[in-house]
N, C-alpha and C positions, 0 to 999 in steps of 0.2 A: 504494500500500500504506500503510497507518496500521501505527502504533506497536505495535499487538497480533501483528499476522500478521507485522511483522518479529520483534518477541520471542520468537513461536510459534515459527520458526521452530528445525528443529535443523539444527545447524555442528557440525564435530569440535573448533574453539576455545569452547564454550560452557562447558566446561567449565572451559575454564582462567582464565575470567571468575570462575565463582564463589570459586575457590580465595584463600582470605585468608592473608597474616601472618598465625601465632598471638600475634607482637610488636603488629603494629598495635591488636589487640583487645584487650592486657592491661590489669587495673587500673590505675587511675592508680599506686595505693601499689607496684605491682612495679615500674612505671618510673622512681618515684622510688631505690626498691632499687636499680635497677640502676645509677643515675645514681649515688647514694650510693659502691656498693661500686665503681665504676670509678676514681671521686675516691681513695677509700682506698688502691685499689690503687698508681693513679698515683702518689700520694704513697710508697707503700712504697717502690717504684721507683725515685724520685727519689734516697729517702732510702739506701736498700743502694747508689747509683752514687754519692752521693759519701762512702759508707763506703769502697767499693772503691777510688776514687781517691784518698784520704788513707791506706791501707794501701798502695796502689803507691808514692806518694809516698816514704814513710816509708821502704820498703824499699828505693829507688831510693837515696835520701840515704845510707841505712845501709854500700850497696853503695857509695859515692863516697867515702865519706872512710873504710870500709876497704881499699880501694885507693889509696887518698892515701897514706895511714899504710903502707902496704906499699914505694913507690916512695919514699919517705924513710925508706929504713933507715942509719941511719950503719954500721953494720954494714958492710955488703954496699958 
């Protein structure tokens, strides 16, 4: 058999050959977008975790030496 009559022929997988990525085929410039807005994002990300871990911090401290301050009452 040559290359025609196996092409010719029909398979229930032929179809799953033609089917593409609609990513594969995008413009360059959307993949650069997307490349772009992932950076951005990851950066967001980065940048709101360690807002949140210098706000935990802070409150963690807060919570330590108002409890310090409590078990050194001359009072009591």
């Amino acid at each position: 058999m040559n290359k025609i009559s196996l092409m010719g022929a029909s398979s229930s997988n032929s179809m799953c050959n033609d089917v593409v990525s609609p990513v594969s085929h995008a413009p360059i410039h959307a993949k650069k977008d997307w490349q772009i807005g992932g950076a951005l994002l990851s950066t967001l990300l980065v940048h709101l975790g360690y807002k949140l871990k210098q706000a935990l911090n802070t409150k963690q401290q807060h919570e330590a030496s108002t409890r310090s301050k409590d078990n050194h009452d001359p009072c009591g």
